[in-house]
C-alpha positions in Angstrom: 82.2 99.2 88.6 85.7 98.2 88.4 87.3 96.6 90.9 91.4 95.5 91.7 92.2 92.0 92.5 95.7 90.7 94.1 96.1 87.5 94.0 98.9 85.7 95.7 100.4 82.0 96.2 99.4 80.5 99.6 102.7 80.0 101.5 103.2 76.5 101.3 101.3 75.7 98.0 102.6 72.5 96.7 104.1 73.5 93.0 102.8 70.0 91.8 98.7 71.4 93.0 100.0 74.3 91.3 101.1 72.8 88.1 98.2 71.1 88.1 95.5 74.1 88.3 97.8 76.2 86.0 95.8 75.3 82.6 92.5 75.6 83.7 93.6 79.1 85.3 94.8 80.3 82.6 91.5 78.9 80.3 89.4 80.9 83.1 91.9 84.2 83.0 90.6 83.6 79.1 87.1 83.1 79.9 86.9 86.7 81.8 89.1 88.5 78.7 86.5 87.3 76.1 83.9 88.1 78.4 84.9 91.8 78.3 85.3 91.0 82.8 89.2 91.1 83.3 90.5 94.4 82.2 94.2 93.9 82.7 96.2 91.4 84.6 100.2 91.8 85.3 102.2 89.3 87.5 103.3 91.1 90.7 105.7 90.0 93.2 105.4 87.6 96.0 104.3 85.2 93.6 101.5 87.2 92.2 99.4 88.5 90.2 97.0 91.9 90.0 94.2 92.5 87.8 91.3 94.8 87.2 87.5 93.1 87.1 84.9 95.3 85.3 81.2 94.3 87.0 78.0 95.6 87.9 79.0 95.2 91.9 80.8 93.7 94.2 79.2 90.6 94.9 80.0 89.8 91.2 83.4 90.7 91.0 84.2 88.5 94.7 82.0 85.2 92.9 84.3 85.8 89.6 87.3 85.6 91.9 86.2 82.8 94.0 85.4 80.6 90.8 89.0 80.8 89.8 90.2 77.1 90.1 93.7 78.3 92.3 91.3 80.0 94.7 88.8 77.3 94.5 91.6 74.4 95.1 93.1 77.1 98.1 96.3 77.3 96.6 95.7 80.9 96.4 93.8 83.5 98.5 93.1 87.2 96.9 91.8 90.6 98.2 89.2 92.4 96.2 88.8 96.2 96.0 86.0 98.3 94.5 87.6 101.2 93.1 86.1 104.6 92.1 87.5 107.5 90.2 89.8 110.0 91.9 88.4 113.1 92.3 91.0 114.6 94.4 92.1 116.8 91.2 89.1 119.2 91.9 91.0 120.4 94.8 92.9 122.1 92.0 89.7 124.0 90.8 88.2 125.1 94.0 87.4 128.6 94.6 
């Protein structure tokens, strides 16, 4: 199940917490890549990022998010969504 994350800065976040977490985000970004997890990630605005989590459910994809250290130190707060595949196209095909 895949599932699209937006991650944003908390207004506020001290740059110097941030600076701080930045490696070991970036390790953990890693960590999800070579686990065949993260799917894609792009910086958005705001500051931000988005990115697409491949897991088995929901529950997995939220505990993935939570254990990344700029949500775990609260510099950042995210919204997951599960996502499913767009079937409006067989509107097209109906009889």
């Amino acid at each position: 199940m895949q599932h699209l994350v937006i991650l944003r800065m908390r207004p506020g976040a001290a740059e110097d917490r941030v600076a701080a977490q930045r490696k070991a985000e970036v390790g953990r970004v890693w960590e999800l890549i070579a686990a065949d997890v993260l799917r894609w990630i792009h910086f958005i605005p705001g500051p931000g990022v988005a990115m697409v989590l491949e897991t088995p459910d929901l529950a997995a994809a939220q505990a993935h998010v939570r254990d990344l250290p700029m949500i775990r130190e609260g510099l950042a707060e995210a919204e997951v969504l599960p996502m499913s595949p767009f079937t409006g196209l067989a509107a097209l095909f109906a009889a």
